[in-house]
N, C-alpha and C positions, 0 to 999 in steps of 0.2 A: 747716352744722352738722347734726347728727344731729336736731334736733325739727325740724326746716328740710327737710329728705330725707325723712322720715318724711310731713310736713306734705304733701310735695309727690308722694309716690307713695300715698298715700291718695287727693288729687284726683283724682289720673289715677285709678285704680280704680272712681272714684263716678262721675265722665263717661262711663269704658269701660259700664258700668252701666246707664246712663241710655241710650245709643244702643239696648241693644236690653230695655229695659221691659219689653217686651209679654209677659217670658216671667215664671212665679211668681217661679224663682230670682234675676235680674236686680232683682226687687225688694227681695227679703232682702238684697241685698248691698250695696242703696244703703243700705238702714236700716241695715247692720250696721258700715258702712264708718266714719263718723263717730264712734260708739263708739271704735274701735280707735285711731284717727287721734289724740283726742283724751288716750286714756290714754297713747301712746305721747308725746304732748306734758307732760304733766305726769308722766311717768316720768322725763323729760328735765331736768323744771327742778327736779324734786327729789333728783335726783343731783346737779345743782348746786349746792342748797340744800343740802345734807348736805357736800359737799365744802368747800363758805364756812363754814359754822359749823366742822368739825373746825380746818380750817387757822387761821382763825381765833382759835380756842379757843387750839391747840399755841404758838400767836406771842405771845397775852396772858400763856396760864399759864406761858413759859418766863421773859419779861420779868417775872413777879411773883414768879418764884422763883430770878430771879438780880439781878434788882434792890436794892441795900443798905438803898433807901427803902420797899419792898415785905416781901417776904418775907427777905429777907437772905442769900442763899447764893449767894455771887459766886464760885463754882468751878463754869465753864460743861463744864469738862472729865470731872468728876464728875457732872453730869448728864446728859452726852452718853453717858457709857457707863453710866449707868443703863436708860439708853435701850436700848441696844443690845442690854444684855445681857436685859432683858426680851423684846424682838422676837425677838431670836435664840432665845430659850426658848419664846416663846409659837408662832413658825415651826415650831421641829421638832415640838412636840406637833401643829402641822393639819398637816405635811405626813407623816409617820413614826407617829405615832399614831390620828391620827382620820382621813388621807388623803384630807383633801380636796380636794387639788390632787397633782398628780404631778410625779418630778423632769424635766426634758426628757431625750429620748430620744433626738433626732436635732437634732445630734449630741448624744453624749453627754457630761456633765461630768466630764472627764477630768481625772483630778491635772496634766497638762501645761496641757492648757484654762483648768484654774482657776488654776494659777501664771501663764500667758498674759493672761489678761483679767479675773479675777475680781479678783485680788492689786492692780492697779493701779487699779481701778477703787473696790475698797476703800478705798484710800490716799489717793484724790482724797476720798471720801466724808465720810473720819476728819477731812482737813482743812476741808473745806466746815463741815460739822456744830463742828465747833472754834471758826472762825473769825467765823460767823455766833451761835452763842447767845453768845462773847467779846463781839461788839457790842454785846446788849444790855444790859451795864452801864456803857456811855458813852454810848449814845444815845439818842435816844427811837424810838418805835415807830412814830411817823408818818415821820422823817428816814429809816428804815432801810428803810421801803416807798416811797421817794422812789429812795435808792440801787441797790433791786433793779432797779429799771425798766430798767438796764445790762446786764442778764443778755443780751435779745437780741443789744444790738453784740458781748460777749464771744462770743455761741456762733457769728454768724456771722463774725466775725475770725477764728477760730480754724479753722472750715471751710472757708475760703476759706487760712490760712495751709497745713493741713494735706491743700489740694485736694479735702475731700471734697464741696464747693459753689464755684461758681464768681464769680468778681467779677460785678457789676453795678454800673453808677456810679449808675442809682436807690435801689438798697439801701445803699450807703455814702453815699448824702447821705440817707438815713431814717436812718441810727445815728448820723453826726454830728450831726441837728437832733434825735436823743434823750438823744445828751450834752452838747449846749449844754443843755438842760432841765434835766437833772442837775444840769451845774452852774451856773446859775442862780437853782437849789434849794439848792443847797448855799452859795452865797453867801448868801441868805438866812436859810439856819438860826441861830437864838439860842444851842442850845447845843452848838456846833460843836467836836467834839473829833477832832485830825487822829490821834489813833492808834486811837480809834473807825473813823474814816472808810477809815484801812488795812486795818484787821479788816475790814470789811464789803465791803470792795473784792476782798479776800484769797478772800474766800468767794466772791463773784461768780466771780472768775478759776477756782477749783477747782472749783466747781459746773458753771460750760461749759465747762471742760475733761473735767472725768466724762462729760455727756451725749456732747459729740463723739468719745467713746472707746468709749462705750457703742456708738456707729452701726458702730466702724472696726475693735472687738474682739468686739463680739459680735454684732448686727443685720446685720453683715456675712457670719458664717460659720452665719445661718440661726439662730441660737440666739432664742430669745423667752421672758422671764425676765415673769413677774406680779410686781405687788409682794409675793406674799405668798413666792415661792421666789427673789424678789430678796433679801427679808430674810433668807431660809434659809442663802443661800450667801455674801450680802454682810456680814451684822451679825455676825456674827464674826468676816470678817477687821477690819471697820472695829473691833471692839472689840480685838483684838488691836494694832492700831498706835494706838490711841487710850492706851495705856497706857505708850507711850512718852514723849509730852509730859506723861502723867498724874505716871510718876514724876521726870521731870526739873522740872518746872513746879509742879503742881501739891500733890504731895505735901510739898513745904519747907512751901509754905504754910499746909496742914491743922496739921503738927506745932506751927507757928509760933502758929496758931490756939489752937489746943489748951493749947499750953505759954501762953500769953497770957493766957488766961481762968480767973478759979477753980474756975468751975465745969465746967471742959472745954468741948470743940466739941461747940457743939448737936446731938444727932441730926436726922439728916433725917425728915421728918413719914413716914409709913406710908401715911398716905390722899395724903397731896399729891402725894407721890411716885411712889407708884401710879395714882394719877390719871391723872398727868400723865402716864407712858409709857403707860399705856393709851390716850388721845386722840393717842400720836404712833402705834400703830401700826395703833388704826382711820383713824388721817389717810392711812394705805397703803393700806388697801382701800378707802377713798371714791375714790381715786385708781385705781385697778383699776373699780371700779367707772362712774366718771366715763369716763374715759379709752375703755375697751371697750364703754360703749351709747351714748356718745356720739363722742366724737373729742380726738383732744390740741387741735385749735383750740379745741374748746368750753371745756376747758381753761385754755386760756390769757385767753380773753376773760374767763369767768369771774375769772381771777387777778385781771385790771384792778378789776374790780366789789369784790373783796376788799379789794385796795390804798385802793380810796376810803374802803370801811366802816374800814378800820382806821385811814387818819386821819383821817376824821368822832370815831370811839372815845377813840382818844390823844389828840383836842383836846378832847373834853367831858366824858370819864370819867376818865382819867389826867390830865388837865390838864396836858398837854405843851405848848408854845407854837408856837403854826404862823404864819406872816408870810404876808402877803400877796405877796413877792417867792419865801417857798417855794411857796403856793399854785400862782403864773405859770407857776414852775420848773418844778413836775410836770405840769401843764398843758399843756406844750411838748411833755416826754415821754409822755407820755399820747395825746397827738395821732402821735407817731411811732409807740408802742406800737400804737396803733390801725388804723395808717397799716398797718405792718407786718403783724399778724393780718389786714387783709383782703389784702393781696400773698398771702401763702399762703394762702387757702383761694381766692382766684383762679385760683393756683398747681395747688392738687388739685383744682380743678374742671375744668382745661383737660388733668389729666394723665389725671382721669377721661373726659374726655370721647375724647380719640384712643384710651385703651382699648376704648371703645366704640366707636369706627368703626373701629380696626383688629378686634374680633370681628366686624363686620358686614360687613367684607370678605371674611373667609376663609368661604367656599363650604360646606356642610353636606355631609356623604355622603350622605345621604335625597337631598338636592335634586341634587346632577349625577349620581346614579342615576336619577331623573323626568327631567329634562332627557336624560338618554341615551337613554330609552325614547321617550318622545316624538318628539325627531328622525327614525324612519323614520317613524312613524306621518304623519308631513307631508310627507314626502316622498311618501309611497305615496298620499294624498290630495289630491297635484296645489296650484295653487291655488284661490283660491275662486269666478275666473273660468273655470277648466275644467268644472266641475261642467253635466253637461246635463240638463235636467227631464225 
C-alpha cells in the first residue's frame, strides 16, 4: 500500500544517508528524511479517514431518507436522480467553468466513443445506483454490508467469464469460501426479506459488471476518466435512463401519494436533500483522492474497515439485530475478503518487481558507449602481468 512504499523508500534514503555522514549534507538528510516519511504516513491514513467518514455518512443518510421508519421517503429512484442531477451540475461548473480538471485528450471523447463506452457503462450505473438505495427499505444496513462482501466473486467471474482474467482454482476456492460466508449470514439474518436480498444482489451483478466494462471499454483504449469527469460525462447519461424506471415505476406512485394525502406529498426537505447529494459527490473526490495518493488496494482494505464500522453503527445506533450466526457469516467472508486483497497486492508486487528487473536488464546508451571506449583501452594495455618495471 502507498504509506507502506512511502514508509519503505524513506528508510532506504535515511541508510543511503547514514553510510556517508561524514559530509554536512548527508546530515540534513537524515534529519530531514523522518519528517517527510512521517507526513507522507499520516497523509495516507487521512485520506482514508476522509474516505470512511464520507462513504459512510452517504450509506446512513440514504438509509435515513428512504427508510419509512426514519425519514419517510421510500422513492429510492427519486433520490438517485437528485443525485445525479446535482453531480452532473456541480461537474460541469469545475470542469467548463472554473476548469479544474480538463476533458481527456488522447484519445478524445468522441460522440462514437461516448455511444461506444460511455452509454453502457451509464446504464449499468443507473441500475446499480437503483437497485442498491431499493434495498435499503427492506433491509438493514448492517445485512446489506454483509451482502456487498460478494462484489469480489461477481467481478472476478465475470473477468474470467469475459477472458479479461484468467481462471485459478486458488481464487475460485477464495470466492466460494466468501459465499459460503454470505450465505451463512444470510441464514442468520432476522429480518430476512428475499425481494430485498434480489435488489441487493441486482446491484452487486450491475455494479461488477460496470467495473469489468470500465477495464474492456475504456482502460483498455487508454482512456483514464477521474471521478470528477467520470461524473461529467457519466451523471447524465446515468440520469437520463434513470427516468425511464422513474416514469414507469415510480411516478404512479408519487401521484398515488399525493392523490392519498390531504394534505399532498410532502416536499422533500432543501437541507436534507442538499446535504445528502453534496456528501455523495464529495464521496467522488475522497475516492479520487484516496485512490491516486494511495492505491485502489488501500481502497479496498479500507472498504473492509468501513463494512465493520457500519455494522458496529446499525447494531448500536439504529438498533438493527445482528445474530451471532450473521456475525460467523461475515467472519468467513471477511477472512476470504482479506484472503483475497493480500493475493493482489502480492499480485502487484511481483508485476512490480519483474518491471524492475526487466528496466535493469536493458543496457543504458551512456554505459555501452564507456564499455566501447574502454575495450581498446585494454587491449592496448596488455595484461597486468605484461607490464615491466
Amino acid at each position: 500500500m502507498g504509506a507502506g512504499e512511502d514508509a519503505a523508500a524513506g528508510n532506504g534514503t535515511t541508510k543511503a544517508a547514514m553510510e556517508v555522514s561524514s559530509s554536512p549534507t548527508a546530515s540534513t538528510t537524515t534529519q530531514a528524511a523522518p519528517p517527510s516519511v512521517l507526513r507522507s504516513v499520516l497523509l495516507s491514513y487521512a485520506y482514508v479517514g476522509i474516505w470512511i467518514s464520507l462513504s459512510f455518512s452517504v450509506i446512513v443518510y440514504n438509509k435515513y431518507i428512504l427508510d419509512p421508519k426514519m425519514y419517510g421517503w421510500p422513492f429510492p429512484i427519486s433520490l438517485t436522480m437528485i443525485h445525479m442531477a446535482f453531480c452532473a451540475a456541480l461537474a460541469f461548473f469545475l470542469v467548463r467553468v472554473l476548469r479544474v480538471v480538463s476533458v481527456p485528450t488522447s484519445p478524445p471523447m468522441t460522440p462514437r466513443l461516448y455511444a461506444a463506452s460511455v452509454v453502457p457503462i451509464g446504464a449499468l450505473y443507473a441500475l446499480s445506483l437503483w437497485f442498491s438505495n431499493s434495498a435499503y427499505i427492506y433491509l438493514s444496513v448492517s445485512f446489506i454490508q454483509m451482502l456487498k462482501a460478494l462484489m469480489p466473486v461477481a467481478v472476478y467471474s465475470l473477468a474470467v467469464a469475459l477472458r479479461t482474467d484468467s481462471f485459478r482454482r486458488a481464487s475460485m476456492l477464495n470466492m466460494l469460501a466468501i459465499s459460503a460466508g454470505v450465505a451463512v449470514a444470510a441464514a442468520g439474518e432476522a429480518r430476512f426479506d428475499a425481494f430485498g436480498v434480489t435488489l441487493q444482489l441486482a446491484a452487486v451483478a450491475a455494479e461488477a459488471t460496470r467495473l469489468v466494462l470500465i477495464q474492456i471499454l475504456l482502460t483498455s483504449r487508454g482512456m483514464s476518466l477521474n471521478p470528477i469527469t467520470s461524473l461529467y460525462y457519466i451523471a447524465p447519461c446515468c440520469l437520463a435512463f434513470l427516468t425511464v424506471p422513474w416514469y414507469a415505476v415510480e411516478l404512479p406512485w408519487l401521484r398515488a401519494a399525493a392523490a392519498a394525502s390531504p394534505a399532498g406529498l410532502p416536499r422533500p426537505d432543501v437541507f436534507v436533500f442538499g446535504t445528502n447529494s453534496l456528501c455523495a459527490f464529495a464521496l467522488n473526490l475522497a475516492v479520487f483522492l484516496l485512490v491516486g495518493k494511495t492505491s485502489a488496494l488501500t481502497m479496498n482494505v479500507a472498504g473492509v474497515v468501513k463494512d465493520w464500522l457500519l455494522i458496529a453503527f446499525s447494531w448500536t445506533v439504529i438498533k438493527d439485530t445482528v445474530t451471532p450466526v450473521n456475525l460467523a457469516g461475515y467472519g468467513i467472508a471477511f477472512l476470504g475478503v482479506a484472503y483475497y486483497n493480500h493475493a493482489k497486492l502480492q499480485g502487484l508486487k511481483a508485476k512490480e518487481a519483474e518491471r524492475k528487473a526487466a528496466a535493469m536488464a536493458v543496457p543504458k546508451p551512456d554505459d555501452a558507449e564507456a564499455a566501447t571506449r574502454l575495450l581498446p583501452e585494454k587491449d592496448a594495455g596488455g595484461a597486468p602481468g605484461d607490464h615491466k618495471n
